[in-house]
NUGU-586916 format. One record per residue (C-alpha): residue in three letters; chain; z, y, x. Coordinates in pm, 1 decimal. Each point is the difference from the previous one (the first is absolute). Layout:
<rs>
<r residu="Ala" chaine="A" zz="Z" yy="Y" xx="X"/>
...
</rs>
This chain:
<rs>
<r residu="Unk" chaine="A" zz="9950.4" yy="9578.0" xx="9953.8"/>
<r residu="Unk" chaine="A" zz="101.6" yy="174.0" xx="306.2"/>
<r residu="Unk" chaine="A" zz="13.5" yy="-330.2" xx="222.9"/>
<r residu="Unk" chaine="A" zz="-346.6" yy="-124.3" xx="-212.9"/>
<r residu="Unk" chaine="A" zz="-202.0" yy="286.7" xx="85.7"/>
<r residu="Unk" chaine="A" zz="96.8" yy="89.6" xx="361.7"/>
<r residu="Unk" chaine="A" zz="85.5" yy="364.4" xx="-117.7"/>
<r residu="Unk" chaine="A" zz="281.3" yy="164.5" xx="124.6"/>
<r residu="Unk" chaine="A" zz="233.8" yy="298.3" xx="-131.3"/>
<r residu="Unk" chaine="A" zz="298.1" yy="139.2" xx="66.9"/>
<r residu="Unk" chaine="A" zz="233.1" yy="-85.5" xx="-252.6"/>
<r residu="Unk" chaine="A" zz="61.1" yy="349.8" xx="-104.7"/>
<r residu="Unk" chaine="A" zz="-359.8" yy="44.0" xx="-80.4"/>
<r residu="Unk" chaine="A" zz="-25.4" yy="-306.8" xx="-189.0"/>
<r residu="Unk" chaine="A" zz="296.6" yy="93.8" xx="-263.1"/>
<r residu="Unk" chaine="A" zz="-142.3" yy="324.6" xx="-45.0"/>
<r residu="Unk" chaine="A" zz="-348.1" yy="-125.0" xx="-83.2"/>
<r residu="Unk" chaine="A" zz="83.9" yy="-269.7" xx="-261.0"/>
<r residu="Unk" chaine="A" zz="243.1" yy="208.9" xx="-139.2"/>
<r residu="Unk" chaine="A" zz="-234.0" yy="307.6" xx="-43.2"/>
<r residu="Unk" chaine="A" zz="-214.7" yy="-360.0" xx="-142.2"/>
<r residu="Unk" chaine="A" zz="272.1" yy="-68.2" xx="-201.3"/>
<r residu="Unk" chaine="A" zz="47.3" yy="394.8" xx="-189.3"/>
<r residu="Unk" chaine="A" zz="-364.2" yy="91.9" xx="-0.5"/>
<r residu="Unk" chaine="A" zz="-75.3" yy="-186.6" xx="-369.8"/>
<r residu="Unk" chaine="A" zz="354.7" yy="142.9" xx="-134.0"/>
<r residu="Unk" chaine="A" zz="-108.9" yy="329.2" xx="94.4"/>
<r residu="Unk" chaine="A" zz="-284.7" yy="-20.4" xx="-151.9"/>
<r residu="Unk" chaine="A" zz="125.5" yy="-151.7" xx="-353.9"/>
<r residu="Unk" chaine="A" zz="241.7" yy="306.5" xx="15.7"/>
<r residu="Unk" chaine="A" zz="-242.5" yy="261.1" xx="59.5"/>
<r residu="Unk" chaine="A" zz="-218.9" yy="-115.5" xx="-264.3"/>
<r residu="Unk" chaine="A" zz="219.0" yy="-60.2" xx="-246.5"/>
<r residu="Unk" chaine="A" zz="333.5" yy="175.7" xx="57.3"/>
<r residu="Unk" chaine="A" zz="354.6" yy="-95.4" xx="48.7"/>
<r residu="Unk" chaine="A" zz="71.2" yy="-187.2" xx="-261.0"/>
<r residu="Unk" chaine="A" zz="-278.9" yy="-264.2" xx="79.6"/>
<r residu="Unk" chaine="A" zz="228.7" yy="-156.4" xx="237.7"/>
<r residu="Unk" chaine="A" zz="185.5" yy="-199.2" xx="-185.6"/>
<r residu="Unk" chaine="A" zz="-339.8" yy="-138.5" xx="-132.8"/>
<r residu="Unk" chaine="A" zz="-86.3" yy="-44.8" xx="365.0"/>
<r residu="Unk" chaine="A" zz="252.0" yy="-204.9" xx="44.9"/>
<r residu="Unk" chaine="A" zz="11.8" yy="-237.0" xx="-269.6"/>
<r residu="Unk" chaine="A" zz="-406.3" yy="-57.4" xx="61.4"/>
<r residu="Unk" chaine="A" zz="93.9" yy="-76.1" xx="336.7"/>
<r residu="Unk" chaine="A" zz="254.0" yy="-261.0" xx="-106.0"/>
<r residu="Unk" chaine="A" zz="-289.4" yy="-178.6" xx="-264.6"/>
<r residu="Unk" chaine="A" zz="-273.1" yy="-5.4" xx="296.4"/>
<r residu="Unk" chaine="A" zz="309.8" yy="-171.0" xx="191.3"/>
<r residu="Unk" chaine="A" zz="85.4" yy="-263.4" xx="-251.8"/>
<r residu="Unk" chaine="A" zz="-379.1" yy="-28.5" xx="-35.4"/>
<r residu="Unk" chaine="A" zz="-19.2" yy="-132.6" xx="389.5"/>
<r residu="Unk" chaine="A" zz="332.1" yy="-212.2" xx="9.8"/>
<r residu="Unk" chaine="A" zz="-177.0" yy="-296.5" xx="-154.9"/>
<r residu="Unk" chaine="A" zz="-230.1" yy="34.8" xx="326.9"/>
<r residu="Unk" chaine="A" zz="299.6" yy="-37.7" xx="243.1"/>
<r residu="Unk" chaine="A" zz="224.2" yy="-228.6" xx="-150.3"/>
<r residu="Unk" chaine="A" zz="-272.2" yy="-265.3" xx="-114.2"/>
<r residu="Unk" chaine="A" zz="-136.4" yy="-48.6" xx="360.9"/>
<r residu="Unk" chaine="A" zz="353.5" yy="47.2" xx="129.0"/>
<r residu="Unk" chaine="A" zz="148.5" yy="-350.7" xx="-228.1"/>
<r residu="Unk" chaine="A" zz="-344.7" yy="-168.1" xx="106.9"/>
<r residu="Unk" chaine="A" zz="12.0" yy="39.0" xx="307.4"/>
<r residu="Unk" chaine="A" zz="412.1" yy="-12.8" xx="60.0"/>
<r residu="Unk" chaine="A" zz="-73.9" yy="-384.3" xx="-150.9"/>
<r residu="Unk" chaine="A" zz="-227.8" yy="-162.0" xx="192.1"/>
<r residu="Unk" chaine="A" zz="157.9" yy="-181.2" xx="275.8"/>
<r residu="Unk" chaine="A" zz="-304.6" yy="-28.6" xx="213.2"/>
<r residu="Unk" chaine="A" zz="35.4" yy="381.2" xx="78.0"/>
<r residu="Unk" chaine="A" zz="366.2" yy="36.8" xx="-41.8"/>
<r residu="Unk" chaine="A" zz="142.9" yy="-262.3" xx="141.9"/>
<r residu="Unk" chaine="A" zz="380.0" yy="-122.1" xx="0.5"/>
<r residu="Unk" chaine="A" zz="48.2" yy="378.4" xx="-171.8"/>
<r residu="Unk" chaine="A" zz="-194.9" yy="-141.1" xx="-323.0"/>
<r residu="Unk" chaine="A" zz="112.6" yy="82.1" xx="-310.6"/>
<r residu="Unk" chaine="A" zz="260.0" yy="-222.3" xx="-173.3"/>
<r residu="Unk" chaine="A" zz="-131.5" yy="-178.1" xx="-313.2"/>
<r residu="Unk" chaine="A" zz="197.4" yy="188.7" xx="-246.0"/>
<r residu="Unk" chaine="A" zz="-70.2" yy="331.7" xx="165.6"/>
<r residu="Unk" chaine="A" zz="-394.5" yy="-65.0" xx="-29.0"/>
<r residu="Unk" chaine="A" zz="120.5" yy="-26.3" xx="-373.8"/>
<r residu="Unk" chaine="A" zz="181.5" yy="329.8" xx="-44.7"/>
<r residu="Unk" chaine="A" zz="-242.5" yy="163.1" xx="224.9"/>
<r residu="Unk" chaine="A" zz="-310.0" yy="-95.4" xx="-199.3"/>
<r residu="Unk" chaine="A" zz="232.4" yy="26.2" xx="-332.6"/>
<r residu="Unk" chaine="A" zz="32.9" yy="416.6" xx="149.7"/>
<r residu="Unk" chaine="A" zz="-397.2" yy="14.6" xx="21.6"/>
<r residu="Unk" chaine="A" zz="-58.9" yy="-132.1" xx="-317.1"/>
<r residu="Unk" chaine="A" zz="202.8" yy="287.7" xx="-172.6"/>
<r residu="Unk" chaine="A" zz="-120.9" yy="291.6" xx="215.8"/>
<r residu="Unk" chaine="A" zz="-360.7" yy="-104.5" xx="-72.6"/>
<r residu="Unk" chaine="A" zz="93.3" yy="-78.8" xx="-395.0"/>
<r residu="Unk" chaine="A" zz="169.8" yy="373.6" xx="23.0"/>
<r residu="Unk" chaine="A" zz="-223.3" yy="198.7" xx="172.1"/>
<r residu="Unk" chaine="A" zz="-291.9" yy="-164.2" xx="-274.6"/>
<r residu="Unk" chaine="A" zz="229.7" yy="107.7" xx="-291.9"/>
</rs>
């Protein structure tokens, strides 16, 4: 976003602020409701993350097959399979 927006940092400034990003919400859970919400934290976090995978990987095979944008790197016949095969069963899991 750096390059996109024309908005420079110093790197050192830039780790601290998304990682002060990063802790805020944590901090926040644990404050709220204790320690021992953590582990809570974390597996929520993981099910909001399997939640968005379908959103990467689906554009990712579509795109990764189409010759007219990937050229002589296209995707091999029977990798379009597996890859859309994958897809299928992390949208059929995340549903269940």
């Amino acid at each position: 976003m750096e390059g996109f927006l024309q908005f420079r940092l110093p790197s050192w400034l830039r780790r601290l602020v998304t990682r002060l990003l990063a802790i805020i919400p944590a901090l926040i859970a644990i404050i709220f409701f204790g320690e021992k919400s953590t582990s809570n934290l974390i597996v929520f976090s993981q099910v909001v993350l399997s939640l968005q995978l379908p959103f990467a990987v689906i554009p990712l095979v579509m795109f990764t097959s189409k010759r007219s944008l990937m050229g002589e790197f296209v995707n091999p016949l029977w990798l379009k399979f597996i890859s859309v095969l994958v897809a299928i069963v992390i949208v059929c899991l995340n549903m269940w």
